[in-house]
C-alpha positions as CSV (number, residue, x, y, z in Angstrom):
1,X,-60.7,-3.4,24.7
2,X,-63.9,-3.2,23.5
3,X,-66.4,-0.2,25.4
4,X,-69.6,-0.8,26.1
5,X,-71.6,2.1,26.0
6,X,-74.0,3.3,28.9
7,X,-76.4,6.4,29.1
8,X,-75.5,8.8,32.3
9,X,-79.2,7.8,34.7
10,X,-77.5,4.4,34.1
11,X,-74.2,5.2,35.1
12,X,-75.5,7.2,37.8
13,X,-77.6,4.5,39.2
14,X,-75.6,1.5,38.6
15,X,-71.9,3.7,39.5
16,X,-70.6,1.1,41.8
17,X,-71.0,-2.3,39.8
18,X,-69.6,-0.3,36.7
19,X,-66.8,0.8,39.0
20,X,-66.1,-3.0,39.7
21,X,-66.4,-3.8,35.9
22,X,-64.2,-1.3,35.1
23,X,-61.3,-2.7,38.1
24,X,-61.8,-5.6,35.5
25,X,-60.6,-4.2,32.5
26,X,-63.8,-3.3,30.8
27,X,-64.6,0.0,29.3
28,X,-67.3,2.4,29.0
29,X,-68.8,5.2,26.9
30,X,-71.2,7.4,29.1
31,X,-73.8,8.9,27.0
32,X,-76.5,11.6,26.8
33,X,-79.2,10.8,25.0
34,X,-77.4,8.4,22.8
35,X,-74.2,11.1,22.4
36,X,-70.8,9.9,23.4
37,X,-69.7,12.7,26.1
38,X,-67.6,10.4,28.0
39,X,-64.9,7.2,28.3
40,X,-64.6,5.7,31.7
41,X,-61.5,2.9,31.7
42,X,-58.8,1.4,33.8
43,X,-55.6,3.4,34.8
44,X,-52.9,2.3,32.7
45,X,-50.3,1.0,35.6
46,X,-47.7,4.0,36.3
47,X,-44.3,2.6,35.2
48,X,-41.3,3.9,37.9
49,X,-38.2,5.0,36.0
50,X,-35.4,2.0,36.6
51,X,-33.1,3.0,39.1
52,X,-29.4,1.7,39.4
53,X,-26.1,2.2,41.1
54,X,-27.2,1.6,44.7
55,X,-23.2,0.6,44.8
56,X,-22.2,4.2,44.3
57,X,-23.8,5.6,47.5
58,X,-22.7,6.1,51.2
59,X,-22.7,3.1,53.3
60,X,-22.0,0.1,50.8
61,X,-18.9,-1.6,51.4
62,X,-17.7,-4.2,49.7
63,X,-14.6,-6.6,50.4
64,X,-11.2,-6.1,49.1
65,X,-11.3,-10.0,48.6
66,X,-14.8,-9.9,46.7
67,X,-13.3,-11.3,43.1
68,X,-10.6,-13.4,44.6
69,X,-11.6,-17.4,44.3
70,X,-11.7,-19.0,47.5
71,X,-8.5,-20.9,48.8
72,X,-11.2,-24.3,49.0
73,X,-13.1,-23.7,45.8
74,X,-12.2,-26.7,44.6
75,X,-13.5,-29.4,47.2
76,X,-16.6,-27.6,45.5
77,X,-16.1,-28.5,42.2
């Protein structure tokens, strides 16, 4: 991602359309008088932790039957 950079009266007046840009995916630099003091850019998505074994807790039931093959499978097939 390439930043554009942008000096702080800027930012400060134009806030909400480089808000927009930034929901976007671009980047910025906010400078004081011509000194990088600042990097505004998009939120890196928050990745959840994969969760498994729903099986294992209370209230799942499954059939005794559940791996048997059905008695007419094989007008199926």
């Amino acid at each position: 991602m390439i930043l554009r950079e942008v000096g702080i009266f800027e930012a400060k007046t134009h806030l909400s359309e480089i808000i927009q840009a930034v929901e976007s995916g671009q980047g910025y630099y906010i400078t004081k008088r011509g000194v990088k003091v600042a990097e505004l850019r998009p939120v890196a998505m928050e990745k959840r932790p994969l969760r498994r074994g729903g099986a294992g807790k209370s209230g799942f039931w499954m059939s005794p039957d559940f791996n048997d093959t059905p008695e007419d499978f094989g007008e199926y097939v």
